[in-house]
C-alpha positions as a Markdown table, in Angstrom:
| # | Residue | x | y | z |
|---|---|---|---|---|
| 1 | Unk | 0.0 | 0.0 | 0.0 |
| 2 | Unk | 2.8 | 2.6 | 0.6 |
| 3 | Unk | 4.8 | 1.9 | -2.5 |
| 4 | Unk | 1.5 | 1.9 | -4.5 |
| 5 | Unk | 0.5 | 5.3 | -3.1 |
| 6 | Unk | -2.8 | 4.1 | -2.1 |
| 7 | Unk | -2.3 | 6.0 | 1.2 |
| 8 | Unk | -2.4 | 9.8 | 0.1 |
| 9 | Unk | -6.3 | 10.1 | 0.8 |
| 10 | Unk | -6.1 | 8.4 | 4.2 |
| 11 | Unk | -6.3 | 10.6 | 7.0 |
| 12 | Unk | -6.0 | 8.3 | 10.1 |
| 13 | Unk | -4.3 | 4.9 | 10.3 |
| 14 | Unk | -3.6 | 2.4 | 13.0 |
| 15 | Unk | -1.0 | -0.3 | 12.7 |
| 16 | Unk | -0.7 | -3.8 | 14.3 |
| 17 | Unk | 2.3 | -5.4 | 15.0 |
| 18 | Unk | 2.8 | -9.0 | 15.9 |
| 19 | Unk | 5.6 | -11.2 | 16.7 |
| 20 | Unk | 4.6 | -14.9 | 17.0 |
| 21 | Unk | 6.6 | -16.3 | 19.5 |
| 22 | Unk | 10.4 | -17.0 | 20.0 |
| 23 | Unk | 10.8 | -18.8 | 17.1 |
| 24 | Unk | 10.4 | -16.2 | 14.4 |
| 25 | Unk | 13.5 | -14.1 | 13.4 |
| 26 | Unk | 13.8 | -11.0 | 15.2 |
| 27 | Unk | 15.8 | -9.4 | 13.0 |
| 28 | Unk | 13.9 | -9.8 | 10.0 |
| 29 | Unk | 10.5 | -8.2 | 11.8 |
| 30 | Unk | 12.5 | -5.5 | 13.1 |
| 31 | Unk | 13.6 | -4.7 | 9.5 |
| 32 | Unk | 10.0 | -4.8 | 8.5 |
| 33 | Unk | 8.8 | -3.0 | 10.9 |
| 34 | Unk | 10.8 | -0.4 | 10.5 |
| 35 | Unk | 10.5 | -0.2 | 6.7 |
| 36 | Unk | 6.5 | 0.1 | 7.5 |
| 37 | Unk | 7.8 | 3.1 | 10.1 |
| 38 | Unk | 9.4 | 5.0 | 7.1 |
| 39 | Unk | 7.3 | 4.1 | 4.3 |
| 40 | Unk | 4.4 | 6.0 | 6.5 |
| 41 | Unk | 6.7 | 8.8 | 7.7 |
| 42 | Unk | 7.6 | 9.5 | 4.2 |
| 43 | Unk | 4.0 | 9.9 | 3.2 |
| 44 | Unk | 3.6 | 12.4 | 6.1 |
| 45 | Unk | 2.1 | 10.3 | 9.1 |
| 46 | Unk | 3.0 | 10.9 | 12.4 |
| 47 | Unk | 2.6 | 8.5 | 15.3 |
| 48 | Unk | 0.2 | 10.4 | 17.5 |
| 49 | Unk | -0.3 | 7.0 | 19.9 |
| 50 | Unk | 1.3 | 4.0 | 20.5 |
| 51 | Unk | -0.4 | 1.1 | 22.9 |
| 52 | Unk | 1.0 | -2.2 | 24.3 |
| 53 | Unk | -1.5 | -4.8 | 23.5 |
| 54 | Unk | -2.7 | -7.0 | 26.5 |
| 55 | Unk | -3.5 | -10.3 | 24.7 |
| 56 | Unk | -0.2 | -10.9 | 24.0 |
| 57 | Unk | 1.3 | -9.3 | 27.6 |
| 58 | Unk | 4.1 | -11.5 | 29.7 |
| 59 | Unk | 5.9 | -10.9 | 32.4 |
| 60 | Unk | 9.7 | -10.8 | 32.0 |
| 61 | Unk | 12.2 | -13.5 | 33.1 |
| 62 | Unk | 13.5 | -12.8 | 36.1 |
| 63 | Unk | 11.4 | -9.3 | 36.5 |
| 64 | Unk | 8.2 | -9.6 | 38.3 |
| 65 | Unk | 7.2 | -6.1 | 38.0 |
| 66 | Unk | 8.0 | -6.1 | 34.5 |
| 67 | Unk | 5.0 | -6.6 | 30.8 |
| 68 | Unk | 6.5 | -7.5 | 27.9 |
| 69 | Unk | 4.5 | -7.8 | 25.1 |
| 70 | Unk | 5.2 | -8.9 | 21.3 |
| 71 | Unk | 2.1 | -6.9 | 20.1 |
| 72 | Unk | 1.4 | -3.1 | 19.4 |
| 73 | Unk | -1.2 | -1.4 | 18.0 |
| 74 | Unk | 0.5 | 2.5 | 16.5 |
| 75 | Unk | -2.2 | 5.1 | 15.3 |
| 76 | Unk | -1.1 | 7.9 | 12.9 |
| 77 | Unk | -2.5 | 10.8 | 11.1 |
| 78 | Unk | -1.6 | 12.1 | 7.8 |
| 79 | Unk | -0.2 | 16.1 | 8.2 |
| 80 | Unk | -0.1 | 15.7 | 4.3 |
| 81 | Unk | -3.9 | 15.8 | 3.7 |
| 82 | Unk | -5.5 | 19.2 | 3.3 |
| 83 | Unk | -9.0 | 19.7 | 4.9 |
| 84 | Unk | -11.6 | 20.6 | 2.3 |
């Protein structure tokens, strides 16, 4: 959708991203994730909010007091679009 261009008209946007477990490549989501990241940043959307999602919540080895999660949900909006 963002090398296709089929974004300009969009004014809002929100974004889930998943990791499966341990036992997909970190590296390569990161890469893709990030690549999303610029893709809509180059468009003009800016990341107005950013939430951790609870279904997929853990606590951390060793850290009681600590949530890790491997899921977000990231809401833009496009400063690009003109009103009217």
């Amino acid at each position: 959708m963002i090398e296709e261009g089929q974004l300009y008209k969009v004014r809002q946007l929100a974004v889930e991203f998943h990791r499966k477990r341990e036992d997909e490549d970190l590296r390569d989501l990161m890469v893709s994730s990030l690549a999303v990241l610029r893709g809509l940043q180059e468009m003009g959307f800016l990341k107005y909010l950013s939430l951790m999602k609870g279904e997929c919540a853990r606590k951390a080895l060793g850290y009681d007091d600590v949530t890790r999660t491997s899921c977000y949900k990231v809401c833009f909006v496009n400063v690009n679009l003109k009103q009217g």
